[in-house]
MIPA-583828 format. One record per residue: residue number from 1; x, y, z of N, C-alpha, C in turn. Coordinates in steps of 0.2 Angstrom, whole numbers, plus 5000, padded with zeros to 4 digits. Layout:
# MIPA-583828
+-----+------+------+------+------+------+------+------+------+------+
| pos |  nxx |  nyy |  nzz | caxx | cayy | cazz |  cxx |  cyy |  czz |
+-----+------+------+------+------+------+------+------+------+------+
| NUM |    X |    Y |    Z |    X |    Y |    Z |    X |    Y |    Z |
...
+-----+------+------+------+------+------+------+------+------+------+
***
This chain:
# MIPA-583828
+-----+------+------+------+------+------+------+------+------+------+
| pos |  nxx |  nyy |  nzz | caxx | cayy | cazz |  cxx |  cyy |  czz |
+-----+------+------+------+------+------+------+------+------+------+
|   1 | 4648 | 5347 | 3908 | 4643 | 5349 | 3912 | 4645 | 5355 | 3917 |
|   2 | 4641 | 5361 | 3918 | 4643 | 5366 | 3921 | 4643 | 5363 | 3930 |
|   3 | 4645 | 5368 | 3934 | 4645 | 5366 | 3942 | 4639 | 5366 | 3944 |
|   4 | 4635 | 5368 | 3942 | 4626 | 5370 | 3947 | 4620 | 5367 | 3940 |
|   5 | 4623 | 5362 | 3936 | 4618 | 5360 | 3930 | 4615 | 5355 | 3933 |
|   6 | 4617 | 5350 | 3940 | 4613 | 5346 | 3944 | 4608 | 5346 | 3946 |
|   7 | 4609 | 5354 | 3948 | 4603 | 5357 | 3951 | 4596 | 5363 | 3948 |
|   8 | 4597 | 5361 | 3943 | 4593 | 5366 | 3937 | 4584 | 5364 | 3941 |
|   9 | 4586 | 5356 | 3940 | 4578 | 5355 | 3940 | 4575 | 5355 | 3946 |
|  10 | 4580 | 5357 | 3950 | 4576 | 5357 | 3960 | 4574 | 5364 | 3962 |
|  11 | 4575 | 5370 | 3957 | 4573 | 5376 | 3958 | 4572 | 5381 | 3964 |
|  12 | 4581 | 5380 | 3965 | 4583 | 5383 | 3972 | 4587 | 5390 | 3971 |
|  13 | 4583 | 5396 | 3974 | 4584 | 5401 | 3974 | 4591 | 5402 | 3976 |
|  14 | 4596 | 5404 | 3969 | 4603 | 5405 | 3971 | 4603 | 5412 | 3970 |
|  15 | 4598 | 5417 | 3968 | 4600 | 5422 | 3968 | 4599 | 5429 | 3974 |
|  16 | 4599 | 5425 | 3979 | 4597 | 5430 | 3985 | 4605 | 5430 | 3988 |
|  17 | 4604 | 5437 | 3991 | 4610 | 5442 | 3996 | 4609 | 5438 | 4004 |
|  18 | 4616 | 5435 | 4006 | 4615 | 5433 | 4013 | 4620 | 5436 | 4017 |
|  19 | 4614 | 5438 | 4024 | 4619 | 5442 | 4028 | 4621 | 5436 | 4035 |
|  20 | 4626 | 5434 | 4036 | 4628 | 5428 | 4042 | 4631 | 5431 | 4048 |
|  21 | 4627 | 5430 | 4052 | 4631 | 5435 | 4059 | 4633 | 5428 | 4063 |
|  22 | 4639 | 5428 | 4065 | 4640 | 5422 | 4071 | 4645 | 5416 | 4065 |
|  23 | 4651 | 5418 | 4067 | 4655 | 5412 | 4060 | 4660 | 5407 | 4065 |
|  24 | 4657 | 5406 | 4071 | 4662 | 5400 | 4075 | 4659 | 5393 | 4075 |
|  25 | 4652 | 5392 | 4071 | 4652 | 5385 | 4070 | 4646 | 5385 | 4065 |
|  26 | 4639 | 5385 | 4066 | 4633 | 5385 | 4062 | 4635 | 5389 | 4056 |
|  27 | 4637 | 5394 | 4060 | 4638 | 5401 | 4052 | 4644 | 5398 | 4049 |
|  28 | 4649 | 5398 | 4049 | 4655 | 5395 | 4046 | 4653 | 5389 | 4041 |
|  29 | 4648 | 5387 | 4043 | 4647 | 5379 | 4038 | 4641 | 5382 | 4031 |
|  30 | 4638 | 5387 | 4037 | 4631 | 5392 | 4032 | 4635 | 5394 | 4025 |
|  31 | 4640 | 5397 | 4028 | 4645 | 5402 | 4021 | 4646 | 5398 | 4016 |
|  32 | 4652 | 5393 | 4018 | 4653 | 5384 | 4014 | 4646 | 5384 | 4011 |
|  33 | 4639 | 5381 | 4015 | 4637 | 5376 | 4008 | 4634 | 5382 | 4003 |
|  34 | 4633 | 5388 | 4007 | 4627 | 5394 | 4001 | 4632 | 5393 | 3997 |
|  35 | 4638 | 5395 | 3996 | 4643 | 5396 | 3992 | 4643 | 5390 | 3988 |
|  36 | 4642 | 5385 | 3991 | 4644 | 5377 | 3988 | 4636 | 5376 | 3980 |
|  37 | 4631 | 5381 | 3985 | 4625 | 5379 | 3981 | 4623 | 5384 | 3978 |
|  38 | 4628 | 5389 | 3976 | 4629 | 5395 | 3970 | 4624 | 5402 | 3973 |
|  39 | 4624 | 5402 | 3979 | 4623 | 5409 | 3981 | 4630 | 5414 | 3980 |
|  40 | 4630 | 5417 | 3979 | 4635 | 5422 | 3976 | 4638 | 5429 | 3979 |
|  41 | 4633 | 5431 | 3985 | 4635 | 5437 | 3989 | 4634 | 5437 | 3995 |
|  42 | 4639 | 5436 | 4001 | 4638 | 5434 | 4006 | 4641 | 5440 | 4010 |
|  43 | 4639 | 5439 | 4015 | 4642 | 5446 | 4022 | 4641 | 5440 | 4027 |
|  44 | 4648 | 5443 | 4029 | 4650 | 5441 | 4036 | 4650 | 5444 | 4043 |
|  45 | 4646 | 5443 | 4050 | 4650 | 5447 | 4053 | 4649 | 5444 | 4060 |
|  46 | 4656 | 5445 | 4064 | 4659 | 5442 | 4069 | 4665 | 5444 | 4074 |
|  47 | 4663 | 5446 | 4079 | 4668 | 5451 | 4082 | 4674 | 5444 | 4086 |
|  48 | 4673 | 5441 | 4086 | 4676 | 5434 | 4091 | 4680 | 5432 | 4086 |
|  49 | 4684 | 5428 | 4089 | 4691 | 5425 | 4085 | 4691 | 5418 | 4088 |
|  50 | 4693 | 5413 | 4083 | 4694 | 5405 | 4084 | 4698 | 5404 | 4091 |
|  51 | 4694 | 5401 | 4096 | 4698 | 5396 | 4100 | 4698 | 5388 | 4098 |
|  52 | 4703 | 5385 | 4102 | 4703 | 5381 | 4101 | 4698 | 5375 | 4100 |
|  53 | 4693 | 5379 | 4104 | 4688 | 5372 | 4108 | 4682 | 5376 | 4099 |
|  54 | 4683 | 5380 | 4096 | 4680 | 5379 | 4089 | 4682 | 5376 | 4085 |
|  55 | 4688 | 5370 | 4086 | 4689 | 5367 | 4080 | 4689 | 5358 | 4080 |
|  56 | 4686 | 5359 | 4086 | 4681 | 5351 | 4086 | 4675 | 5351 | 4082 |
|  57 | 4673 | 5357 | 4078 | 4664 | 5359 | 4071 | 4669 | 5360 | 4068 |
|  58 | 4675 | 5363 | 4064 | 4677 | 5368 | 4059 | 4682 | 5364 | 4056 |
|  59 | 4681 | 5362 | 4050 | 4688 | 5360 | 4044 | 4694 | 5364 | 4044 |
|  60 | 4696 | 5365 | 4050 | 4701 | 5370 | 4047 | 4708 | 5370 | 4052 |
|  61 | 4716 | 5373 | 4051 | 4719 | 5371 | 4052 | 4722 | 5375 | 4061 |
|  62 | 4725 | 5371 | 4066 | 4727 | 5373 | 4070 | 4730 | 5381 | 4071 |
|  63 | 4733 | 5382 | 4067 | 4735 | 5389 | 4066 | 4733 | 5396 | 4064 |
|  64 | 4724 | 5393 | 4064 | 4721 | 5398 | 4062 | 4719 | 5402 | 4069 |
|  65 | 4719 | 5398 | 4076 | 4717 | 5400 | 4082 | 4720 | 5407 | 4084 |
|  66 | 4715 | 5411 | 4085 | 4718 | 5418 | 4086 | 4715 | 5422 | 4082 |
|  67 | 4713 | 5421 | 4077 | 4712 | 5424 | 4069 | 4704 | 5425 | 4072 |
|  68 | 4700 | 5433 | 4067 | 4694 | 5433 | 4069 | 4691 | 5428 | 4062 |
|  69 | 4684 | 5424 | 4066 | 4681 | 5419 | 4063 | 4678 | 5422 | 4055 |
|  70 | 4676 | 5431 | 4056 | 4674 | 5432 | 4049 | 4679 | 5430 | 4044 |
|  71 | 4684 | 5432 | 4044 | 4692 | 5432 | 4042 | 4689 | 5426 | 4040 |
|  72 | 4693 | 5423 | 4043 | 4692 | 5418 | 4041 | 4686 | 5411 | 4036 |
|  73 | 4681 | 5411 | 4039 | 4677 | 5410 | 4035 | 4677 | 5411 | 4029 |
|  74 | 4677 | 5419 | 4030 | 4678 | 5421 | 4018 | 4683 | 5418 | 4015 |
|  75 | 4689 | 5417 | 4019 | 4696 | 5415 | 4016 | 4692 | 5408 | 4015 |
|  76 | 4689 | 5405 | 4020 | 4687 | 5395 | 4018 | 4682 | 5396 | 4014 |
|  77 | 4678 | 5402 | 4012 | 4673 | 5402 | 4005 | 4675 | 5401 | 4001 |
|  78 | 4681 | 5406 | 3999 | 4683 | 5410 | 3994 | 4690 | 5403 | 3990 |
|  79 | 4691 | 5400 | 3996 | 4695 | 5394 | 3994 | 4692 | 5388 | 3988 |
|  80 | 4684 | 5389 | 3989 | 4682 | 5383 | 3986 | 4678 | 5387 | 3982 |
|  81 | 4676 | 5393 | 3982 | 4671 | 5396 | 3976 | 4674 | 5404 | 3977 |
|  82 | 4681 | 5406 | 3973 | 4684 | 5411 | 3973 | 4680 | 5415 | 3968 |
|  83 | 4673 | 5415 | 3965 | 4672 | 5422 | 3966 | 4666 | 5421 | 3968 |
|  84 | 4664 | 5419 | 3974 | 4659 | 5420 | 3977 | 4661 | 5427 | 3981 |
|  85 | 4655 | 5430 | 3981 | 4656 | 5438 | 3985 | 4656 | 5439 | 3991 |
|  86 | 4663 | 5437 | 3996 | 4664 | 5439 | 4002 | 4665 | 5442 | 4005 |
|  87 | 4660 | 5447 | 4011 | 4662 | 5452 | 4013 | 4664 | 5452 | 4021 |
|  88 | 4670 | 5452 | 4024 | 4670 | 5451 | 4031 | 4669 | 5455 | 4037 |
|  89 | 4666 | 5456 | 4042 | 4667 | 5461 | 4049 | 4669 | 5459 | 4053 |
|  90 | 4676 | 5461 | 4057 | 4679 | 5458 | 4065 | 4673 | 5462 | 4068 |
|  91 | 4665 | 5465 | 4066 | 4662 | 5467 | 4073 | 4655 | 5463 | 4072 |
|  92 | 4651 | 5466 | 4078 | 4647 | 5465 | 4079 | 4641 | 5467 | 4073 |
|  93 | 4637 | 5465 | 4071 | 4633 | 5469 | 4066 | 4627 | 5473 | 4071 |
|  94 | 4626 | 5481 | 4068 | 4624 | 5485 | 4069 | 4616 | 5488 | 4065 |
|  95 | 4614 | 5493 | 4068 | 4610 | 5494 | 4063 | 4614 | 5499 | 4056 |
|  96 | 4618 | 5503 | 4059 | 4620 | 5506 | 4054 | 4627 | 5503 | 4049 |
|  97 | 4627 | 5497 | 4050 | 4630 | 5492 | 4046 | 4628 | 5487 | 4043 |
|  98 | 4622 | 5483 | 4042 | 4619 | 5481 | 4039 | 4619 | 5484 | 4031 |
|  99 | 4622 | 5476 | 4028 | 4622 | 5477 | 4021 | 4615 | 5476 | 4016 |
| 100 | 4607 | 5477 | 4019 | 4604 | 5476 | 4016 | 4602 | 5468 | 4012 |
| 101 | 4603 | 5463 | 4014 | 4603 | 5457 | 4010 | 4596 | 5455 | 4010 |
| 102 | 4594 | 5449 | 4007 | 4589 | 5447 | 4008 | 4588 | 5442 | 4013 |
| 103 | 4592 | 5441 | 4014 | 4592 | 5435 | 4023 | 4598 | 5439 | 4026 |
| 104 | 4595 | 5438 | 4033 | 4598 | 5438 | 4040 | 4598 | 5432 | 4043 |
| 105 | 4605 | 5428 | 4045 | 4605 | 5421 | 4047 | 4610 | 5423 | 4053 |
| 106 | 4604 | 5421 | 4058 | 4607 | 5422 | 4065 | 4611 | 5417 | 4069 |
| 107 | 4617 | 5415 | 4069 | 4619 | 5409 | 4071 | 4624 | 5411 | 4078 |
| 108 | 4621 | 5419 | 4081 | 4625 | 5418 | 4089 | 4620 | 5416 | 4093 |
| 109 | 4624 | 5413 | 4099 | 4623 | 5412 | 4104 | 4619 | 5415 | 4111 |
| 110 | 4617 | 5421 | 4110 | 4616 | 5425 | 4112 | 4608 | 5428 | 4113 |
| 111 | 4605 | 5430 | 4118 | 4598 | 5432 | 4114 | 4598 | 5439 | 4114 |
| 112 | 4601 | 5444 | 4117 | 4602 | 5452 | 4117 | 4606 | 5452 | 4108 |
| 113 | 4609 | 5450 | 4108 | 4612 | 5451 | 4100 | 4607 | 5447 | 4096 |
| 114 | 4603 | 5440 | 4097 | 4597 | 5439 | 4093 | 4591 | 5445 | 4094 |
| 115 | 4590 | 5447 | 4097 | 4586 | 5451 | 4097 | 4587 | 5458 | 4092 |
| 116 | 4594 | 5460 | 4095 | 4597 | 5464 | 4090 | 4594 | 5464 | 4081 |
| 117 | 4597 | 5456 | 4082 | 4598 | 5456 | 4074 | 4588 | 5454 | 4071 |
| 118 | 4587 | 5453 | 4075 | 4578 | 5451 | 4070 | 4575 | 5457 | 4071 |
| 119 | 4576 | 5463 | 4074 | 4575 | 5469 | 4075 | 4578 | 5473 | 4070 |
| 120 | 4585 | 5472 | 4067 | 4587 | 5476 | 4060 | 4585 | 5473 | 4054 |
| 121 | 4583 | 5465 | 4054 | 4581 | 5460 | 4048 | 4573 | 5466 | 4048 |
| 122 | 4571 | 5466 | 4051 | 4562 | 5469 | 4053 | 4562 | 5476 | 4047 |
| 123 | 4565 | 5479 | 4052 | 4568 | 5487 | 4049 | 4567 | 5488 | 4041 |
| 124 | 4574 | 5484 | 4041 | 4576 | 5484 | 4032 | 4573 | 5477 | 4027 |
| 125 | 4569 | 5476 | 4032 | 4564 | 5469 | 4026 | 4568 | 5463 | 4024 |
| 126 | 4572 | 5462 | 4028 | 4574 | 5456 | 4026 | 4573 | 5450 | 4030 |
| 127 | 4572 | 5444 | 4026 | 4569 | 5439 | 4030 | 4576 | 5437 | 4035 |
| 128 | 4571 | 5432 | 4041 | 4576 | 5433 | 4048 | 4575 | 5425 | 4047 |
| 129 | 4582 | 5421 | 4049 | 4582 | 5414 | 4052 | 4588 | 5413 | 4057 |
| 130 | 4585 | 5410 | 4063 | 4589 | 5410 | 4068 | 4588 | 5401 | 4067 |
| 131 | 4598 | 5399 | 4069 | 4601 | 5393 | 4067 | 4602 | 5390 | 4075 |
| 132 | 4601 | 5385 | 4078 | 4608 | 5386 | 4085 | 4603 | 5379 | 4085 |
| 133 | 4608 | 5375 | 4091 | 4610 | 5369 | 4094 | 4613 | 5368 | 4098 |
| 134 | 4612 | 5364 | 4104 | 4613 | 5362 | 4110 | 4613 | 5355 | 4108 |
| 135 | 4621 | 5351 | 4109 | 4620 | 5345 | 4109 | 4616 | 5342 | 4104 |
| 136 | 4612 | 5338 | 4104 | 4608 | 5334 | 4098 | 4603 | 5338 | 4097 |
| 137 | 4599 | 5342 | 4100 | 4595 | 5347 | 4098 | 4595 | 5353 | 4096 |
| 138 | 4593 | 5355 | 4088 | 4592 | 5359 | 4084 | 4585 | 5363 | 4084 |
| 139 | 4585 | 5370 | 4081 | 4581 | 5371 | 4079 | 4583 | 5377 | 4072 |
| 140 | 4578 | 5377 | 4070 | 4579 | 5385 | 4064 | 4572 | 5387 | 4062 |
| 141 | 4570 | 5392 | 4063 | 4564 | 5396 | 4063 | 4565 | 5403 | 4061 |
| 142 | 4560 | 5406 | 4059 | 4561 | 5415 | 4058 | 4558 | 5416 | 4064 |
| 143 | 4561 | 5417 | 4070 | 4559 | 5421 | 4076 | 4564 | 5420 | 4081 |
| 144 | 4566 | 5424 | 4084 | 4570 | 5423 | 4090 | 4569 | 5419 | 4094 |
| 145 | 4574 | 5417 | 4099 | 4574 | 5411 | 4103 | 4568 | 5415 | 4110 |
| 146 | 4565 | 5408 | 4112 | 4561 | 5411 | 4118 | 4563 | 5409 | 4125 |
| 147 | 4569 | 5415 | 4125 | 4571 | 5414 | 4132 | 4569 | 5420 | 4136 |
| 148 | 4565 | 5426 | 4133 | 4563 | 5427 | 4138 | 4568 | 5431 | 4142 |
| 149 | 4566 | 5434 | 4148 | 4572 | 5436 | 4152 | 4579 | 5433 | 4154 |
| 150 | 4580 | 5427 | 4152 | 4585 | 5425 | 4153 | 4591 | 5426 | 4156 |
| 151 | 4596 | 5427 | 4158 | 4604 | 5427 | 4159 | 4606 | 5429 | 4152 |
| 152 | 4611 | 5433 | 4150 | 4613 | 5432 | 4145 | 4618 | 5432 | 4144 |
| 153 | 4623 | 5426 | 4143 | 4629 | 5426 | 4146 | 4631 | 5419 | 4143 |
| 154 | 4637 | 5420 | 4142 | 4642 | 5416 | 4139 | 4640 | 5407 | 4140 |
| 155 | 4638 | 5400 | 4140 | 4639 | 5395 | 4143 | 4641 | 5389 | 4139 |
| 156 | 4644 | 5385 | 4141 | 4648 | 5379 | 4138 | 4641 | 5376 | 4137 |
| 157 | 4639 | 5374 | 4128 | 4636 | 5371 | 4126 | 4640 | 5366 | 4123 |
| 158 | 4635 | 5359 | 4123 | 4639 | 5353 | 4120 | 4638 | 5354 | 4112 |
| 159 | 4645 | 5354 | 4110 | 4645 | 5356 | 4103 | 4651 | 5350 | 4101 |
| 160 | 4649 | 5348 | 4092 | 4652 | 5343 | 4090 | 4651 | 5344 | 4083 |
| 161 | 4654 | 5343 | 4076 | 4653 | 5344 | 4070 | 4648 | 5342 | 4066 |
| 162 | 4644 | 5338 | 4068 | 4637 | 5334 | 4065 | 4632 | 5340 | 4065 |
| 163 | 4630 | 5339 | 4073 | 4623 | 5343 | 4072 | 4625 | 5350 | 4069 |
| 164 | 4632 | 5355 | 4068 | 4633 | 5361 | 4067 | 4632 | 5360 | 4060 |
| 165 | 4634 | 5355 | 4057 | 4633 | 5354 | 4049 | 4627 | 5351 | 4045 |
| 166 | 4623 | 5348 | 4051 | 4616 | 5347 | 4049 | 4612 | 5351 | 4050 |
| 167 | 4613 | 5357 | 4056 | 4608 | 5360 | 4056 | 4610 | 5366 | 4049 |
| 168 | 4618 | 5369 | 4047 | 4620 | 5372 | 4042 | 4617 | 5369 | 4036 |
| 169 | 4617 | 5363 | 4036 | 4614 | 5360 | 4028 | 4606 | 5363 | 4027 |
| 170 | 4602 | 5361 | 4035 | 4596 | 5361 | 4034 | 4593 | 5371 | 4033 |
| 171 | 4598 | 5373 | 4035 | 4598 | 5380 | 4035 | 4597 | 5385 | 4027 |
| 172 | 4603 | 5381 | 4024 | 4604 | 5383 | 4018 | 4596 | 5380 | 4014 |
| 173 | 4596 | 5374 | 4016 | 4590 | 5371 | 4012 | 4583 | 5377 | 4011 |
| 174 | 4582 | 5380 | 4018 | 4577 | 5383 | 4021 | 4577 | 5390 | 4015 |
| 175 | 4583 | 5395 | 4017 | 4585 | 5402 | 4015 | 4583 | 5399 | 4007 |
| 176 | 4585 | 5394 | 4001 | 4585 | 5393 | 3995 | 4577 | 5390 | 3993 |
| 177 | 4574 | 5385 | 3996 | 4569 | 5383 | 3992 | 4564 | 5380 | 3998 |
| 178 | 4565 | 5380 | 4005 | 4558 | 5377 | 4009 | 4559 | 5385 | 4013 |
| 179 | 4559 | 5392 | 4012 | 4560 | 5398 | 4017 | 4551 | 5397 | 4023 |
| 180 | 4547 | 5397 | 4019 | 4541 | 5396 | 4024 | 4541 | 5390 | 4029 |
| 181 | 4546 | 5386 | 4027 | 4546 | 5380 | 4035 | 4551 | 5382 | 4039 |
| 182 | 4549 | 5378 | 4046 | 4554 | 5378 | 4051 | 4555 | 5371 | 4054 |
| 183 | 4559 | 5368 | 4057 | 4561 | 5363 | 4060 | 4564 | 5364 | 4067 |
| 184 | 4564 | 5358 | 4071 | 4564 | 5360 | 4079 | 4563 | 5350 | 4083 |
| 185 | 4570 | 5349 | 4081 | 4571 | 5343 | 4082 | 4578 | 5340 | 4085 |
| 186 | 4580 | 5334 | 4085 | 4586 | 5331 | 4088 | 4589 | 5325 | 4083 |
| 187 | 4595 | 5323 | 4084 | 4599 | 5318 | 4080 | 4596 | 5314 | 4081 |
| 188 | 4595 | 5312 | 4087 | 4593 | 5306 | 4086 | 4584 | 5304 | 4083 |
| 189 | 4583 | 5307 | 4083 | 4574 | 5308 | 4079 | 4574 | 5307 | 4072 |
| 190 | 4581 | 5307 | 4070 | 4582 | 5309 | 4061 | 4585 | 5302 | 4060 |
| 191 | 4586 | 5297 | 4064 | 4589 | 5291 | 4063 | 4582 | 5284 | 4063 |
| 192 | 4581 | 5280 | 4061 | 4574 | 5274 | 4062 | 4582 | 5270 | 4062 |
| 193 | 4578 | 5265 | 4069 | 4582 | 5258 | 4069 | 4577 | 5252 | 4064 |
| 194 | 4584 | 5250 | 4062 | 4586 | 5246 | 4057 | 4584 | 5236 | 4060 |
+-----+------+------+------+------+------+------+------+------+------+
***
């Protein structure tokens, strides 16, 4: 039995181009599962470098701290699906960087760089999905966050490896086979007592 024969009959789009911008938690896990679920050519990009307080979400080893997170990431694809097509940026994505993919998966924290990027997904026709979570609340949608004027500015969000890997599972799900839904929910909403 081949590695993707399980999945024959669920009729999930493996052959779309993804572009991931933001690889310190949501994106990190985005790259893994597309890869895991036989997407094949992915672009990375991410000007930041692992701290420590990123490796309470990230499978990966103490020593990588320091290292930029695209780097890395492609090395954690490429480890479990070595010819998946990984391509990394230590920067920020650009209009004149943009590799053309068929998704734009927005996993920073930021709304001036969200807005950035669903402004170049527009441009070059690519469809846009913005990933993020705050503590037990997720959402993922094609449209940018509605902050509005906001601050735009770095802040301590409660972050833990669950909701980054469930909202990354639900993300992949979206980009492959439900792309017209959105969801906009919490952990604990996803559990029925027993």
């Amino acid at each position: 039995m081949g590695l993707y024969d399980r999945q024959e009959t669920l009729d999930l789009k493996t052959d779309k181009t993804i572009c991931i911008v933001g690889c310190g938690g949501i994106g990190y896990w985005v790259a893994k599962l597309a890869a895991m679920s036989g997407i094949e050519e992915i672009y990375l990009f991410d000007p930041d470098t692992i701290d420590e307080s990123n490796l309470n979400r990230l499978d990966l080893p103490i020593n990588v701290i320091g290292r930029n997170k695209a780097e890395i990431t492609k090395i954690a694809v490429n480890m479990i699906r070595p010819n998946c097509m990984v391509y990394s940026f230590p920067f920020k994505l650009k209009n004149h960087t943009f590799p053309r993919t068929d998704w734009l998966i927005d996993c920073t924290d930021k709304f001036k760089s969200q807005e950035d990027n669903y402004k170049i997904s527009k441009e070059y026709g690519s469809k846009y999905v913005k990933a993020g979570y705050n503590g037990e609340n997720f959402s993922i949608h094609n449209k940018i966050a509605e902050w509005g004027d906001a601050d735009d500015g770095y802040t301590i969000t409660p972050s833990w490896v669950v909701p980054a890997v469930i909202v990354a599972s639900f993300t992949v799900a979206k980009i492959m086979k439900y792309y017209d839904s959105e969801i906009a929910t919490n952990i604990p909403l996803l559990f029925k007592e027993v």
